[in-house]
FIMI-298498 format. One record per residue (C-alpha): residue number from 1; x, y, z. Coordinates in steps of 0.02 Angstrom, whole numbers, plus 50000, padded with zeros to 5 digits. Layout:
<nodes>
+-----+-------+-------+-------+
: num :     u :     v :     w :
+-----+-------+-------+-------+
: NUM :     X :     Y :     Z :
...
+-----+-------+-------+-------+
</nodes>
This chain:
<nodes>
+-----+-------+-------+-------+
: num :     u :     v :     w :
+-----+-------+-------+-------+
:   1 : 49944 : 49430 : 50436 :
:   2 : 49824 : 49586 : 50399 :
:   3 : 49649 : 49473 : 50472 :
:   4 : 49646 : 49333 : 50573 :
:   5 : 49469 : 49363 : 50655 :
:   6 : 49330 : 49422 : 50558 :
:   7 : 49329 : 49654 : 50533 :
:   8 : 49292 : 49722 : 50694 :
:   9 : 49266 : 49836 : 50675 :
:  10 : 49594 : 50853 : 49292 :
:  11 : 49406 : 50858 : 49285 :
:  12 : 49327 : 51019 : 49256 :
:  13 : 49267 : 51100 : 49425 :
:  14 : 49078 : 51116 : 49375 :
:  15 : 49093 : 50947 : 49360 :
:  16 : 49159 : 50899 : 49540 :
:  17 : 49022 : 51030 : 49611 :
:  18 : 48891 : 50938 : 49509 :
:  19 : 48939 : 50768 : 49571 :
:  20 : 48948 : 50832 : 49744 :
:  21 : 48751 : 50915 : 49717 :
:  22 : 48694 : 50778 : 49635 :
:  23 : 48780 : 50634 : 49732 :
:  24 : 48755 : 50564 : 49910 :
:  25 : 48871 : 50721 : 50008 :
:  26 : 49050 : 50668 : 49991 :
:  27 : 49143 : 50671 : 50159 :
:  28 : 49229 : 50834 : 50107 :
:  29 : 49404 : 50818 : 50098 :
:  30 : 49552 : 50937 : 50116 :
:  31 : 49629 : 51077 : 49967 :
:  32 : 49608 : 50995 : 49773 :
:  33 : 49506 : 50804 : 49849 :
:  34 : 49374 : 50734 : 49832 :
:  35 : 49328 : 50611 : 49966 :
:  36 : 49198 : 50477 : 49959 :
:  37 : 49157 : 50293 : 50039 :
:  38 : 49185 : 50129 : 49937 :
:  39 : 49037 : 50025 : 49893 :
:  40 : 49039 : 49849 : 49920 :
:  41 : 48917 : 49757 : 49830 :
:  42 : 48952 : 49714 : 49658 :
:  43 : 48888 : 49852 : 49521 :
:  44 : 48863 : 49982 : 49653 :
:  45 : 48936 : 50162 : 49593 :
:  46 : 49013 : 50286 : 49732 :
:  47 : 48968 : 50438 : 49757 :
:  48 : 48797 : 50436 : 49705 :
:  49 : 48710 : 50276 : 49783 :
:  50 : 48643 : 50235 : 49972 :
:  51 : 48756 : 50080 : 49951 :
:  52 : 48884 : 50163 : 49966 :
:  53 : 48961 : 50075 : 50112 :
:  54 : 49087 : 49939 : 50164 :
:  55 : 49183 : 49845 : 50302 :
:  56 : 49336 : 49818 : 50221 :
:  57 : 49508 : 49901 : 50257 :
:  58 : 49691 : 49908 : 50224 :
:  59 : 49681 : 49941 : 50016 :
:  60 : 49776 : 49960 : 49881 :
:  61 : 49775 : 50051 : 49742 :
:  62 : 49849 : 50060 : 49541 :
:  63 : 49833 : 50136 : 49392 :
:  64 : 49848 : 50052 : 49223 :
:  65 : 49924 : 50126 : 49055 :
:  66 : 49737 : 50189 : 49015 :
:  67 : 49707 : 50296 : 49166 :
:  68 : 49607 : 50169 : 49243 :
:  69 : 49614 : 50162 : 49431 :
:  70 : 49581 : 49994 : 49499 :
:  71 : 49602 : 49958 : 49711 :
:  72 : 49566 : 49822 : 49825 :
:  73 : 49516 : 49801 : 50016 :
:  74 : 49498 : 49660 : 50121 :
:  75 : 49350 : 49604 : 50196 :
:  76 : 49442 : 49502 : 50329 :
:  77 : 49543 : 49308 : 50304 :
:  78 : 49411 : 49195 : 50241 :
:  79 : 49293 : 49324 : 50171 :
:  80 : 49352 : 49412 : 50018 :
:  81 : 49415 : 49547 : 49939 :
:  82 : 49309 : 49708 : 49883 :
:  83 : 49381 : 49762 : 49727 :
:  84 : 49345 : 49935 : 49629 :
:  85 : 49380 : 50029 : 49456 :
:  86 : 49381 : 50199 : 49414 :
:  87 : 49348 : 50265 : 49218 :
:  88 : 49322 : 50464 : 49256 :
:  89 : 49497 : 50471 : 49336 :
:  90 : 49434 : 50426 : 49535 :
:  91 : 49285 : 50553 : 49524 :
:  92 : 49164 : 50372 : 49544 :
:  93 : 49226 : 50193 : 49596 :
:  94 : 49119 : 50049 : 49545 :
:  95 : 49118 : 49878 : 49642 :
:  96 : 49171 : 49727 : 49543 :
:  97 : 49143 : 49549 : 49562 :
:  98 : 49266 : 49519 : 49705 :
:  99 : 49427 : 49412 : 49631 :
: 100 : 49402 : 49286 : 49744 :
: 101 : 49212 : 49267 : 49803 :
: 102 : 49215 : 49089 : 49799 :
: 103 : 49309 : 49132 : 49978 :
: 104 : 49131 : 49213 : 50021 :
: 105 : 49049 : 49037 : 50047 :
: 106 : 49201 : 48938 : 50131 :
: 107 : 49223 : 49031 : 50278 :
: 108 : 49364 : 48925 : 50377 :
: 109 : 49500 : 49003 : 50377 :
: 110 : 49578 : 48905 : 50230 :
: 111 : 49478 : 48982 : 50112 :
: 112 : 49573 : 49083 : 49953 :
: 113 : 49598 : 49263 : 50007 :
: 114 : 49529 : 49385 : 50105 :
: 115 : 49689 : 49444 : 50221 :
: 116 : 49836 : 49563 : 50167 :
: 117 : 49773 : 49610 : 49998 :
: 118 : 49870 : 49697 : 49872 :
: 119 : 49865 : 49748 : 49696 :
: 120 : 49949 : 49777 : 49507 :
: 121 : 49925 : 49814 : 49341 :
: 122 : 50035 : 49760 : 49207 :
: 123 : 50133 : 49895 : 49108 :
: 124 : 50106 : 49823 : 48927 :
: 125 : 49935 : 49770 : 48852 :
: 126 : 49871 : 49590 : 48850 :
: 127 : 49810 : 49528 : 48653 :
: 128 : 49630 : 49576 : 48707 :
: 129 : 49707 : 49747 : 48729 :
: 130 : 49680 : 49731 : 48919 :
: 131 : 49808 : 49761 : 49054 :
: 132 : 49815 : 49617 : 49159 :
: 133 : 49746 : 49680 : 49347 :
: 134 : 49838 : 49561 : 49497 :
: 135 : 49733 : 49563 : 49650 :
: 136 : 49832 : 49437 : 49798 :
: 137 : 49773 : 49410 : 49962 :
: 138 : 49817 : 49305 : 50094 :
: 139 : 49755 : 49141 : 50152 :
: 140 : 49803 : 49065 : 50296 :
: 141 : 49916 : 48916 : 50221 :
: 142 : 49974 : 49016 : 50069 :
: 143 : 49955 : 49172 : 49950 :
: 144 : 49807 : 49174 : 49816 :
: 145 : 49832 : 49273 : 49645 :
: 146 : 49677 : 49319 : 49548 :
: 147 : 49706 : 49381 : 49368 :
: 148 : 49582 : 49494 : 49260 :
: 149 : 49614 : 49495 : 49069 :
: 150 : 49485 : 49606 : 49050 :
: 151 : 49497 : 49746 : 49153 :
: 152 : 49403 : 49683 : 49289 :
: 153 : 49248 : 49605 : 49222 :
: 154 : 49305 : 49424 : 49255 :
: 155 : 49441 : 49357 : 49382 :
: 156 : 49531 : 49185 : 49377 :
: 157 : 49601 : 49136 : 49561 :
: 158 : 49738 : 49049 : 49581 :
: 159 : 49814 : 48992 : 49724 :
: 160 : 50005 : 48996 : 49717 :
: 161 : 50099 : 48837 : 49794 :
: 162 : 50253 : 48917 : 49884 :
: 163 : 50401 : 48802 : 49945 :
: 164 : 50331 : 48852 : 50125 :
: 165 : 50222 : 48801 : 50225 :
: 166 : 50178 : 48981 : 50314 :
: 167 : 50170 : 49144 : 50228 :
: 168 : 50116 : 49312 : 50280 :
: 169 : 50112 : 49497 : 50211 :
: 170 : 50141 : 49461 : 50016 :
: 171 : 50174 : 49619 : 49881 :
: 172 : 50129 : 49592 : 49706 :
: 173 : 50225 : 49686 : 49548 :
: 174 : 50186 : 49644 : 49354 :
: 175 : 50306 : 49659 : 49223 :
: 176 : 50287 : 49661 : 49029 :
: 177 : 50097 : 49590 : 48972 :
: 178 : 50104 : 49431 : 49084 :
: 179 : 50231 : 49422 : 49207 :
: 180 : 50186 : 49452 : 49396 :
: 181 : 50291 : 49417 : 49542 :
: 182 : 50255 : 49401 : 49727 :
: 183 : 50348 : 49425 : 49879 :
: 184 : 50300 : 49379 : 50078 :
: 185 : 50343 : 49342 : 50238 :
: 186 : 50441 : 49143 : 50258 :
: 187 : 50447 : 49048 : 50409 :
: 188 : 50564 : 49103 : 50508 :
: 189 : 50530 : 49268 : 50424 :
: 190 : 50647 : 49264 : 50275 :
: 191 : 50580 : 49358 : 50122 :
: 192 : 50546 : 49247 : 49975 :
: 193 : 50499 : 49326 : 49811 :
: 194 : 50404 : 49219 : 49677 :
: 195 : 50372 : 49254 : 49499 :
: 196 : 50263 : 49201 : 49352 :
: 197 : 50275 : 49202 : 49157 :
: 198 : 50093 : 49162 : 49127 :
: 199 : 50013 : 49295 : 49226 :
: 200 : 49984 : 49222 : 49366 :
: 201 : 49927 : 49043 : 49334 :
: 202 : 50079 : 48932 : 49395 :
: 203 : 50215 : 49015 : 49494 :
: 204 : 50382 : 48922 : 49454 :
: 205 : 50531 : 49054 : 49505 :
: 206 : 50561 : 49057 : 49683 :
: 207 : 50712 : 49169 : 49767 :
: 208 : 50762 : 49246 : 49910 :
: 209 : 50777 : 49422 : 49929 :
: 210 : 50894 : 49418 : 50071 :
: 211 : 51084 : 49375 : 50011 :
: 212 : 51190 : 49262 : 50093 :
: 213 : 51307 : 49400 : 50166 :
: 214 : 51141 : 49473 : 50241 :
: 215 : 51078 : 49323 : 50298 :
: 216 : 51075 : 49373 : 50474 :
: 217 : 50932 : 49465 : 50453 :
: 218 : 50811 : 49323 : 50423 :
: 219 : 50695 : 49337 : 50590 :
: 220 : 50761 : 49492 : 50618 :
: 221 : 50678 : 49624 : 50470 :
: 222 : 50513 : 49702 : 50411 :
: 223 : 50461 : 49659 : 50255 :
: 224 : 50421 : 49809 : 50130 :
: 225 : 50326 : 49801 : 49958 :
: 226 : 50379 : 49721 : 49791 :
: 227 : 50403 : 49847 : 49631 :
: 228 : 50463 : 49828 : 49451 :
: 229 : 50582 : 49923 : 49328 :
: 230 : 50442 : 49887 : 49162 :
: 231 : 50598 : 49969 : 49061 :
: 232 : 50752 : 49870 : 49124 :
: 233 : 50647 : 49735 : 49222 :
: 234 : 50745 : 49752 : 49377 :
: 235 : 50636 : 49676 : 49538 :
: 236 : 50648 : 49792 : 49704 :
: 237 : 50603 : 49702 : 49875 :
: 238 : 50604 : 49837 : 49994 :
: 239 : 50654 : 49798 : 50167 :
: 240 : 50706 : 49876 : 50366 :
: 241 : 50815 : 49764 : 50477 :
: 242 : 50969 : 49773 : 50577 :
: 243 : 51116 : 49785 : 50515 :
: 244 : 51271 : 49684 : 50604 :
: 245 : 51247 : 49505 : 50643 :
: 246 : 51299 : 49550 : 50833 :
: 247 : 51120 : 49635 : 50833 :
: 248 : 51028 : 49479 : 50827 :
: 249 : 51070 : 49492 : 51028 :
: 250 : 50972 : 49644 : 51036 :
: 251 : 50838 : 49646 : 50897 :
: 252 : 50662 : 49654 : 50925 :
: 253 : 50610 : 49487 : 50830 :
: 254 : 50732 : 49337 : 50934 :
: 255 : 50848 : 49445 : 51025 :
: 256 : 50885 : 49411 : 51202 :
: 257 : 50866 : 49580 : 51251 :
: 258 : 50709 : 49602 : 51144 :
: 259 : 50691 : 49794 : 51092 :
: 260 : 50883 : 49859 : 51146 :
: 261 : 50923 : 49904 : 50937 :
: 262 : 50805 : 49904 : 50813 :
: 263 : 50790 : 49900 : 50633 :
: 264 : 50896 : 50044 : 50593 :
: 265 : 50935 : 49993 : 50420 :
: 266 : 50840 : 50034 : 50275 :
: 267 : 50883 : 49900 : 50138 :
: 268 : 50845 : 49876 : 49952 :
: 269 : 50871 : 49707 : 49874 :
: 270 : 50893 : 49723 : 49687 :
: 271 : 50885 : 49564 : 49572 :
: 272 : 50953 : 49610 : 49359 :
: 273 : 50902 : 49442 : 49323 :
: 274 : 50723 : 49436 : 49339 :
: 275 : 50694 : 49366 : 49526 :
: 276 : 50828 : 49230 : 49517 :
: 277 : 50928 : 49314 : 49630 :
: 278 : 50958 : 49448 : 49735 :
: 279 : 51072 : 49560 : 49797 :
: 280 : 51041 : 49698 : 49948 :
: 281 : 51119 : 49855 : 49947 :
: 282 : 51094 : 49981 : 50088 :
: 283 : 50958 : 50134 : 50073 :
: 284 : 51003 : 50211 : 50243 :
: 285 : 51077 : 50152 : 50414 :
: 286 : 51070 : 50263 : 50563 :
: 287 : 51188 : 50275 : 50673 :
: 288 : 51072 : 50280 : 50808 :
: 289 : 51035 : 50078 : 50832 :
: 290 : 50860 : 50112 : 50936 :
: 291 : 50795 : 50182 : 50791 :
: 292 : 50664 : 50089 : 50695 :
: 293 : 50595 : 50097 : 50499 :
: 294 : 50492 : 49945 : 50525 :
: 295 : 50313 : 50035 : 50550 :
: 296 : 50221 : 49979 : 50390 :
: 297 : 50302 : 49998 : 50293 :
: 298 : 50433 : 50037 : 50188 :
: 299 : 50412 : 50068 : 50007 :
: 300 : 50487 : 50070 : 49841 :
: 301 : 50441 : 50167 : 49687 :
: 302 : 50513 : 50195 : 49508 :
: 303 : 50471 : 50314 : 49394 :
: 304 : 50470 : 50318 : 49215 :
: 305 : 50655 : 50367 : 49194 :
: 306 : 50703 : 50190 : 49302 :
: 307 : 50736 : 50312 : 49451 :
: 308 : 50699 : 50226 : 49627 :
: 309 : 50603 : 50277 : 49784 :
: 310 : 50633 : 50230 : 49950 :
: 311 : 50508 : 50281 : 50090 :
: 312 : 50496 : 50252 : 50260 :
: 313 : 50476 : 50320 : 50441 :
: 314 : 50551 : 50331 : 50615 :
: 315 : 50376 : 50324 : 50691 :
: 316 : 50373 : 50511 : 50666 :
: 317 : 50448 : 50586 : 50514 :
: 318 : 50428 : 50518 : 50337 :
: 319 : 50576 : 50529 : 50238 :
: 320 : 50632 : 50462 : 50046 :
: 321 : 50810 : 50408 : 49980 :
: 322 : 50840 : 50387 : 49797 :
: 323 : 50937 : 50294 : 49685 :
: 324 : 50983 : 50351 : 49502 :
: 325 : 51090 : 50194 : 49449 :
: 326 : 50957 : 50058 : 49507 :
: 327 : 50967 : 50033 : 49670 :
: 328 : 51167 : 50013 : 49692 :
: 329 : 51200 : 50166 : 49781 :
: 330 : 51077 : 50294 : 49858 :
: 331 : 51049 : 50468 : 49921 :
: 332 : 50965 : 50536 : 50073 :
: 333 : 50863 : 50528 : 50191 :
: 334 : 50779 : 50683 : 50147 :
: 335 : 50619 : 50746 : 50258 :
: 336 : 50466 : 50728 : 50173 :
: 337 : 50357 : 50790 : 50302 :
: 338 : 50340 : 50952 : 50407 :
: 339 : 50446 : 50950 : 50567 :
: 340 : 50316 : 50919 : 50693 :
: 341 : 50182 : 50810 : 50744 :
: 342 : 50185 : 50641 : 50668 :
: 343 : 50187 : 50543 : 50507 :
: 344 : 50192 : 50359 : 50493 :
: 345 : 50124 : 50226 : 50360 :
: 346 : 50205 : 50300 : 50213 :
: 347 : 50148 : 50252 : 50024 :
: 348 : 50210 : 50325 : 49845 :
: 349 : 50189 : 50322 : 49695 :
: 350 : 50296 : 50392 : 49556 :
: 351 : 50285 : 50470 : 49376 :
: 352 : 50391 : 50558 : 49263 :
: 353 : 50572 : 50576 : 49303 :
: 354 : 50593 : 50645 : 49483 :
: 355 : 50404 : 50684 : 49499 :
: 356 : 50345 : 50590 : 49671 :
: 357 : 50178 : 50575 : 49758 :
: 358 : 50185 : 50529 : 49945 :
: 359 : 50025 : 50494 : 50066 :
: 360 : 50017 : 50430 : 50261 :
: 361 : 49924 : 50446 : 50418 :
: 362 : 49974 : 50606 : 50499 :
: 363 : 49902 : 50690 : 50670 :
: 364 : 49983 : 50855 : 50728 :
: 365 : 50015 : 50752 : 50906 :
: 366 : 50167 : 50723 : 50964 :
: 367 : 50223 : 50688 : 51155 :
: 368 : 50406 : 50630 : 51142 :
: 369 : 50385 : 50491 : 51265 :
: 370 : 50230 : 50395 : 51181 :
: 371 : 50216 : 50271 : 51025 :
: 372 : 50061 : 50304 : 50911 :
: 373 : 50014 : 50135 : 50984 :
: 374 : 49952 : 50252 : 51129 :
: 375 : 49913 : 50435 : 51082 :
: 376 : 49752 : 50509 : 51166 :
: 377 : 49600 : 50520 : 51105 :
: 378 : 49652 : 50689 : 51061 :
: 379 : 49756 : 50637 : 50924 :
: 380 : 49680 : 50691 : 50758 :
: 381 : 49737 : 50600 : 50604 :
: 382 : 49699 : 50629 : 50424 :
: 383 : 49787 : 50585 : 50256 :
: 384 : 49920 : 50689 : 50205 :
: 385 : 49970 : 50691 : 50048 :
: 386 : 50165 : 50754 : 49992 :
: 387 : 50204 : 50808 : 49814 :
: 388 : 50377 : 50861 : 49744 :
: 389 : 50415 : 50880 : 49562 :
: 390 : 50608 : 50883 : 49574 :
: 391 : 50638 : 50750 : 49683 :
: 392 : 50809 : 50699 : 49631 :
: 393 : 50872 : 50870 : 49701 :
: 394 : 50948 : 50861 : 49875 :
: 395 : 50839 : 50966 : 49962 :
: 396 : 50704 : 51008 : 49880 :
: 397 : 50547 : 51070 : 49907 :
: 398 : 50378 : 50956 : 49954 :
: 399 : 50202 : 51036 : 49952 :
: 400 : 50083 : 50949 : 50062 :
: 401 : 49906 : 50919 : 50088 :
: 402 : 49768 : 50868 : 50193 :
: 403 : 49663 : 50759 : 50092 :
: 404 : 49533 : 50692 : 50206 :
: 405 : 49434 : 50734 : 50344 :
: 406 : 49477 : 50651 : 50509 :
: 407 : 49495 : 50462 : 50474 :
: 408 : 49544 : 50410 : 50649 :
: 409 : 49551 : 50482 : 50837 :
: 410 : 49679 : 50388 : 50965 :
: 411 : 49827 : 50265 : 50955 :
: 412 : 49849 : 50183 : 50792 :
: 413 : 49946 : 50028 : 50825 :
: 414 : 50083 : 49958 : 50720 :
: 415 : 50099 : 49768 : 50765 :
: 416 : 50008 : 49679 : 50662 :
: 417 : 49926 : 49561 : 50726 :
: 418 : 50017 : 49588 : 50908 :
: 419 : 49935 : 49732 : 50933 :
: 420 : 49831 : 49748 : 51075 :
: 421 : 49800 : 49941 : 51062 :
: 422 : 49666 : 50010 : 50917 :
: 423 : 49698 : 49933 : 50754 :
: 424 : 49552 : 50033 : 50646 :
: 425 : 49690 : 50104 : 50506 :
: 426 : 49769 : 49914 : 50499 :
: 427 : 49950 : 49927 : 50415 :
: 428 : 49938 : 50012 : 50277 :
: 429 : 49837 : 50116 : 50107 :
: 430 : 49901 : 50184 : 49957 :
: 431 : 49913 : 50319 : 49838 :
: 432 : 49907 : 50310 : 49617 :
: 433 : 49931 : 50416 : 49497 :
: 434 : 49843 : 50426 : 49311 :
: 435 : 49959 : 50434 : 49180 :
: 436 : 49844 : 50509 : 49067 :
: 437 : 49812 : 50675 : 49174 :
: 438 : 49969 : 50656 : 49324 :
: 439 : 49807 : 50658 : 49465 :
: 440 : 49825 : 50555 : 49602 :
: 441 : 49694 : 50435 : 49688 :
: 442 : 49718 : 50393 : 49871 :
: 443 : 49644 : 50245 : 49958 :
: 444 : 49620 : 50225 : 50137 :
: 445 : 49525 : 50162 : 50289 :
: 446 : 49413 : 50282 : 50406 :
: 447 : 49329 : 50227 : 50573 :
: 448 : 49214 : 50388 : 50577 :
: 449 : 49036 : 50376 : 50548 :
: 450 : 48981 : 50461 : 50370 :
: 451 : 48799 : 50436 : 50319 :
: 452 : 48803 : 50332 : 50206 :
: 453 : 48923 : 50195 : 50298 :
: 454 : 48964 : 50021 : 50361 :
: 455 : 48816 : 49909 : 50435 :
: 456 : 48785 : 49967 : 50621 :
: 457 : 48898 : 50116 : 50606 :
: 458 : 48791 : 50260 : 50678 :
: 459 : 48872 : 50413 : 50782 :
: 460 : 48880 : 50325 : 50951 :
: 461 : 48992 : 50213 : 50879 :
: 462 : 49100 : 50317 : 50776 :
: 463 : 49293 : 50293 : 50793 :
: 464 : 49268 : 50103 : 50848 :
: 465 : 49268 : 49977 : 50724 :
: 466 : 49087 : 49935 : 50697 :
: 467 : 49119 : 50112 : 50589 :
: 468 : 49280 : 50057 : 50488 :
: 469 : 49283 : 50068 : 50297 :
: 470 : 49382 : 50085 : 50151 :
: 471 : 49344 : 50279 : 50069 :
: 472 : 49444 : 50343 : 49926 :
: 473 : 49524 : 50531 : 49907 :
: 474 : 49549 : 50583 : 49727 :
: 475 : 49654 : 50734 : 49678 :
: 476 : 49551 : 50847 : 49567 :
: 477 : 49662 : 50998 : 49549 :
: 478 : 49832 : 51049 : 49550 :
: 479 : 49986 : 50980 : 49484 :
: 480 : 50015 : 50806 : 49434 :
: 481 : 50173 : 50695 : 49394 :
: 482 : 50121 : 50630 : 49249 :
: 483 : 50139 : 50760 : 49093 :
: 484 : 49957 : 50752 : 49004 :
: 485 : 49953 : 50637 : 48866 :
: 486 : 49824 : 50543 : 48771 :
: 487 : 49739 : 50371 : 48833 :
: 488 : 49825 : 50238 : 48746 :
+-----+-------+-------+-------+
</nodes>
C-alpha cells in the first residue's frame, strides 16, 4: 500500500531554448531532457507558471495512439490523485481535474483513491474518437477505476467490488476501445487479476494469476505490473517469487527462517483467453536462492511486433529477458545497466519491434555489504535512462543517460510500507514513449528543493520530504523507438 499516512514529505531546439528563456528555469536535466516540476492545481501549465509545484509522488505515465502523454501521482490514501496531459510531446504538462476529487473532501481513509496510482490508455479509439485514459488508485478496502472518454476533460470513478476484502498495489492494462483489466495484491498475497468489457464501469472477470502448480507462491511473491498484447490480446502479470515449495521454509514473507532464500525467480503468467486463466511460465531463476528480484518492481512490456519485456533487478543491476513466442519461453538475463554502482526500480516501455526504453533510480554508490535501504548521504541518485534499438539480439548494445539532476541523496528504501529508512522516491515511476515521434517522457519523484516547489520546501529542508514532488523528464533529442509517423 503506496500511502497510508498523509505525504510526508522531436521538437525543434530553438524551441526547447525558448521554453527554457521564457519559462520558470527548468531543473536542467542530463544529455537530450528536459526536466521540469508537475503542477497540481487544476488548469495550471508546467514549465511556465509559479504554480508549478506539487506533493504528490510515485507516478505513472502513458502515451495514447495520438502522441498524447497523460501521467498520474498520488497525493497520499484519502486525498487524490494529480493527473496531467501533454499535447507538444512532454515539452508542457497541464493539470486536470483529478479522476477522483470527490476523495479530496472525504478524508478517512475509505475514501476512493489516492494510494498506489497507476495508469492506461486504450490502444483503439472510443466512438467520440477518444482513447479511453484508466487512472486506478488505491483505497483502503478496495481498488477505484476512473475512466476519461474524452481525453481527460471529464472522469467517471468507479469503484471496483473485488471478491476480497483487502487489496493492495493494483496495475491497470486496456485492451481494444473499452476493455481494462486490473491486477493487485489478495489476502494472503495471491495475485488476482480483474477485467472489464465496459471500460471500466462493472468489473465481472476475476482470475488468478498464480496457477495451481505454482500455488506455493501465494504469500511468498512480489507482485509486478499488468500489460496487454492490443494485437493478440494476451494479458501479462509480471511477478518475482521463489521457486520450490520447500522454500516457503526460508522465504522472506512466512518462512520460518525469514530472509534465508529469496525471490530468485522471475515469473511471467500469461493468460490466451482474455484473463480467465492463467498460466506462469518462468522468465529467469538463479541459481543463487539469496538472490532477490522483488525491489519494485518487476515489469513487463510488449512492443508492437507482440514481443515481451521482462525487467527487473538484484538490488544492483537492471537486467531484461525477452520472449518472442508470448511469454512461453524466454531469453536472458541480459545487463541493462553499466557494471558498477547501482540501479534499482526499473520501468520500460516498448515500441517498434525490439526497440526498448528503460529508466530507474541509479547512484554511482555501491559498498557490497549495504542495501539502498541504508546508503550514506553520499549516495547521489538521478534517473537513468537505457535505450537499445535491437533488443532481441543477445548481447547487444544499450546507450544510457542521465536524465535528471539529483532527485535524491541517502538510502532509498524498498519495503513499502515496512520501511523504516527514507521513503522520498516511494516504489516506483515510469517512462512512455510517443508513437508519433519515438521520444520518451519520464515521470518521477524528487525530494530536492527547485524554486518553484512543494509548500514549505525551501533549501533547509531539501532532501526530506516536506520537498518531495512529482517532476517530469522529457526526451527532446536523439533516437526514438517509435519510427515517425503521422498523428492518427
Amino acid at each position: 500500500m503506496r500511502r497510508i499516512f498523509w505525504l510526508v514529505g522531436v521538437a525543434a531546439a530553438a524551441l526547447v531554448v525558448a521554453l527554457a528563456a521564457s519559462a520558470a528555469p527548468p531543473k536542467g536535466g542530463g544529455g537530450n531532457f528536459l526536466d521540469y516540476s508537475l503542477g497540481e492545481a487544476t488548469g495550471t501549465t508546467c514549465p511556465g507558471s509559479a504554480a508549478c509545484s506539487n506533493v504528490a509522488a510515485e507516478p505513472a505515465i502513458r502515451a495514447d495512439g495520438a502522441g498524447r502523454f497523460f501521467g498520474s501521482s498520488e497525493n497520499s490514501l484519502g486525498e487524490g490523485t494529480v493527473a496531467v496531459r501533454s499535447t507538444d510531446n512532454g515539452l508542457h504538462y497541464t493539470t486536470l481535474v483529478s479522476p477522483d476529487a470527490v476523495s479530496q473532501a472525504n478524508n478517512t481513509g475509505f475514501a476512493p483513491g489516492g494510494g498506489d496510482t497507476d495508469l492506461a490508455v486504450a490502444p483503439d479509439k472510443n466512438a467520440g474518437g477518444f482513447y479511453n485514459v484508466y487512472v486506478s488508485s488505491l483505497s483502503l478496502a478496495n481498488v477505484d477505476v476512473s475512466t476519461s472518454t474524452d481525453g481527460g476533460a471529464t472522469w467517471s470513478l468507479n469503484p471496483v467490488s473485488t471478491p476480497e476484502t483487502i487489496d493492495d498495489r493494483e496495475w491497470i492494462a486496456a485492451d481494444t476501445n473499452n476493455k481494462v483489466c486490473i491486477s493487485y495484491h489478495d489476502a494472503p498475497q495471491g495475485i488476482t487479476v480483474g477485467c472489464s468489457t465496459d471500460a471500466g464501469l462493472t468489473f465481472t472477470q476475476f482470475a488468478s494469476a498464480i496457477d495451481p502448480s505454482h500455488a506455493f507462491q501465494i504469500s511468498e511473491n512480489s507482485i509486478g505490473n499488468l500489460a496487454i498484447d492490443p494485437t493478440s490480446h494476451v494479458v501479462y502479470q509480471s511477478y518475482s517469487a521463489i521457486t520450490t515449495a520447500a522454500e516457503t521454509a526460508c522465504a522472506p514473507q512466512l518462512g520460518v527462517s525469514a530472509g534465508t532464500c529469496n525471490y530468485h525467480g522471475v515469473y511471467m503468467a500469461v493468460s490466451t483467453d482474455g484473463g480467465l486463466t492463467f498460466t506462469d511460465h518462468p522468465v529467469y531463476i538463479n541459481p543463487d536462492p539469496t538472490v532477490g528480484y522483488g525491489h519494485q518492481f518487476v515489469n513487463v512490456s510488449v512492443d508492437r511486433a507482440g514481443n515481451v519485456y521482462a525487467v527487473y533487478t538484484d538490488d544492483h543491476h537492471v537486467y531484461y529477458s525477452f520472449s518472442t513466442d508470448h511469454g512461453q519461453t524466454w531469453h536472458g538475463p541480459f545487463l541493462i545497466t553499466t557494471t558498477s554502482g547501482t540501479q534499482i526500480f526499473p520501468w520500460s516501455t516498448a515500441g517498434d519491434a525490439g526497440k526498448l526504453d528503460v529508466v530507474y533510480y541509479q547512484t554511482p554508490y555501491y559498498d557490497g555489504v549495504n542495501t539502498p535501504d541504508n546508503y550514506p548521504d553520499s549516495a547521489a541518485w538521478t534517473v537513468g535512462f537505457a535505450q537499445n534499438l535491437k533488443a532481441l539480439t543477445p548481447g547487444s548494445a544499450w546507450s544510457r543517460q542521465t536524465a535528471s539532476p539529483t532527485n535524491h541523496f541517502g538510502g532509498v528504501c524498498e519495503a513499502g510500507v515496512t520501511c523504516n529508512g527514507n521513503r522520498d522516491l516511494f516504489d516506483d515511476f515510469g517512462v512512455a514513449a510517443s508513437p508519433t515521434t519515438g521520444l520518451a517522457s519520464i515521470i518521477y519523484s524528487d525530494d530536492q528543493f527547485h524554486a518553484p516547489n512543494t509548500s514549505g520546501c525551501d533549501a533547509s529542508t531539501s532532501n526530506s520530504s516536506t520537498c518531495d514532488h512529482t517532476a517530469i523528464a522529457t526526451q527532446t533529442g536523439g533516437a526514438g523507438i517509435f519510427a515517425p509517423a503521422k498523428k492518427k
